[in-house]
N, C-alpha and C positions, 0 to 999 in steps of 0.2 A: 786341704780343701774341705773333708768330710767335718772337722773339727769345725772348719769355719761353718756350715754349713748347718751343724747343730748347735750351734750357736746362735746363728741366724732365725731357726725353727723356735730355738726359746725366748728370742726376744718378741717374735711373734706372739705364742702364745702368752706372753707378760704380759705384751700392747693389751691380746681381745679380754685377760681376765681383767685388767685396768679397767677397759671397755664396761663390763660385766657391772662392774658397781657402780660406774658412772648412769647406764641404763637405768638401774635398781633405784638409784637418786633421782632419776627423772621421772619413774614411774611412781615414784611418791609425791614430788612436785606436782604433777599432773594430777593424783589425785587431790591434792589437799586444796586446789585451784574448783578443781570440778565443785567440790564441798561447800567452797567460798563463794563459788557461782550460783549454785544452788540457794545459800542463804540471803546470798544479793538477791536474787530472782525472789524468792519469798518478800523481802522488807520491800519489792519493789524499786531500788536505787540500780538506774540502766547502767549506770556511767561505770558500778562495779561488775557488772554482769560483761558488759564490754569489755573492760580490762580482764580479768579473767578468761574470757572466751579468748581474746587472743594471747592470753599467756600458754592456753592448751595448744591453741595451734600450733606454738612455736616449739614447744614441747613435742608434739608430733612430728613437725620438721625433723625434731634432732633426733629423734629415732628413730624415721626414716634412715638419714644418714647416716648413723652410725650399721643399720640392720645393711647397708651397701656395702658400706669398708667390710665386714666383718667376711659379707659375702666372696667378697673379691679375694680375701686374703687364704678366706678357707678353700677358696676353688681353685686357686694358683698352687698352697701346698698338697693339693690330693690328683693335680692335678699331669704333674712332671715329676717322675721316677729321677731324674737325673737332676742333680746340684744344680743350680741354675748361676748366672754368673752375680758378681758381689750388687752390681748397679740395679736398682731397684726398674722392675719392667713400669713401662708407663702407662700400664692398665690399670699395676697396682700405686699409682701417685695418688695421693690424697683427691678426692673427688672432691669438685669445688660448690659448696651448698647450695651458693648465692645462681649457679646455671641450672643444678639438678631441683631445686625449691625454690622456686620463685617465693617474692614475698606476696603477702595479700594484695597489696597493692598495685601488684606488676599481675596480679592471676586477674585483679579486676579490669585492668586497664584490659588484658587480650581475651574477654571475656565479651566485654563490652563491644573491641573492634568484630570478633566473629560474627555478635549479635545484631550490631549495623550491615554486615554484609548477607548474614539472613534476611533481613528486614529488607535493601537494596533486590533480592531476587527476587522476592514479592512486590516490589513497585513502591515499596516504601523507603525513602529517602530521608536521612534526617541528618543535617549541618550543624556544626560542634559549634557552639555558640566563647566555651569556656567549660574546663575542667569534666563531669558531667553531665553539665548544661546544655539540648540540644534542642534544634526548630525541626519544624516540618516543616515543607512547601507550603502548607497553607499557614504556617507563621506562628505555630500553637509550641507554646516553652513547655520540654519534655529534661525530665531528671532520670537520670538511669542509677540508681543503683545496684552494689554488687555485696553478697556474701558467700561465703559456703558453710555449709556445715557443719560444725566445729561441735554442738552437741546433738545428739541422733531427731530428726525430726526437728531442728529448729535454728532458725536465722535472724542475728541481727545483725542491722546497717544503718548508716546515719545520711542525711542531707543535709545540707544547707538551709537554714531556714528563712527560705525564698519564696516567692508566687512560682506554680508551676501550672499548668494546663492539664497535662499527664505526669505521671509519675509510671516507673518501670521499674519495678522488683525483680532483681537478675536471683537466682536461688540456687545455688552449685550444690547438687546430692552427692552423696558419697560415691551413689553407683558411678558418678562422672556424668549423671543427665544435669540439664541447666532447664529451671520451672521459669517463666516469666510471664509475668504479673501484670496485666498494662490497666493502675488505675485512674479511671475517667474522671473530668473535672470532679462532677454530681457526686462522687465516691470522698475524693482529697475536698472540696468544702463542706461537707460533713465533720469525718476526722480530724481534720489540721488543726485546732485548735486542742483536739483532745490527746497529740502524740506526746509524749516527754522530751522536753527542750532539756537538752545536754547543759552541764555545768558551765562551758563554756558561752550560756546564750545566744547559740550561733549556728549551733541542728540541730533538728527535729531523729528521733529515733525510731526506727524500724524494728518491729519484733515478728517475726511469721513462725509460727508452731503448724506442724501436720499432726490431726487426728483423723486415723484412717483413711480413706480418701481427701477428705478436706483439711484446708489449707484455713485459719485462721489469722487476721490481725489484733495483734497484743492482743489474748486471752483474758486480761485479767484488769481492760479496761473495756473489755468485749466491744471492739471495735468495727467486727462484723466480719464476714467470712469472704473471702479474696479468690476462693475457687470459681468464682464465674467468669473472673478475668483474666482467666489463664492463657496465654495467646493468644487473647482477642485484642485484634489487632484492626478495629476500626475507631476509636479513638486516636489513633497517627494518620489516619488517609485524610 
């Protein structure tokens, strides 16, 4: 049993050094991505700043997960003086990504339902028209979009490029606060013409940078500063 057992401790320790270079690979992906993002964001081309932003996040996903396995595994063997039986305990099963990291898409969707049921305790009501797409009671077509954080200080997100009434900037911080944006007609027919229509000709692009306290749209089409519509939430009533 003890044989078995040191045995068992080395195949372990084989998995987390495996582990070790597999990390070291992603922390080099992740940079060499940041780098590309960077130089996209210079030549101004959103579509690669996009792709790249989410190539970091998914990168961060997976070192998330693997910073969990490694965890589990080291606090099970430091954890029981005595052999443990051959079947593997089911604390330590492989943890399943797809529950522990939602994808963007599934963090936007329940980002969005919490921010509806904020908006509901405050007397604000608003029916899902499609995807996005939502009404007020008084009939006004509101777009909600969702990002988070992906590089320090800075969000982008895309819409459809549709008419909308308002527009909602969902802005997930690292700390895990959520900033929202609620901009007014007068604000979007200004802009709307001037945002970067995706490759696809089919959405309009979102960029929100923070300096210092303020919150800016796309910097570098100086689109005007978004801090005053932080929660203000009389454009929905």
């Amino acid at each position: 049993m003890v044989k078995l057992w040191c045995g068992r401790v080395n195949l372990r320790c084989g998995e987390m050094e495996g582990n070790m270079d597999v990390i070291e690979q992603l922390k080099g992906l992740r940079e060499k991505a940041r780098q590309d993002m960077e130089t996209a964001m210079r030549a101004g081309q959103m579509d690669g700043v996009i792709k790249f932003a989410r190539i970091i996040k998914e990168v961060d996903d997976s070192l998330r997960a693997s910073s969990l396995t490694v965890e589990r595994i080291s606090a099970q063997l430091e954890s029981d003086d005595d052999a443990p039986a051959l079947t593997e305990a089911p604390h330590l099963q492989r943890p399943s990504s797809r529950a522990e990291l939602p994808s963007r898409k599934a963090r936007g969707k329940a980002c969005r339902v919490e921010y509806l049921r904020r908006l509901h305790s405050k007397g604000i009501n608003l029916s899902r028209l499609k995807g996005r797409t939502f009404q007020t009671s008084s009939g006004k077509r509101v777009a909600i979009a969702y990002a988070s954080e992906t590089l320090p200080n800075t969000w982008w997100m895309g819409l459809p490029d549709e008419q909308y009434d308002v527009v909602i900037l969902l802005c997930a911080t690292t700390s895990g606060e959520t900033l929202d944006f609620v901009l007014p007609p007068n604000f979007l027919n200004r802009v709307w013409g001037q945002l970067t229509l995706a490759s696809n000709k089919q959405h309009r692009e979102w960029h929100v940078v923070r300096s210092g306290p303020n919150y800016e749209l796309d910097p570098k089409r100086r689109l005007g500063q978004i801090t005053p519509y932080l929660s203000r939430l009389d454009p929905l009533r």
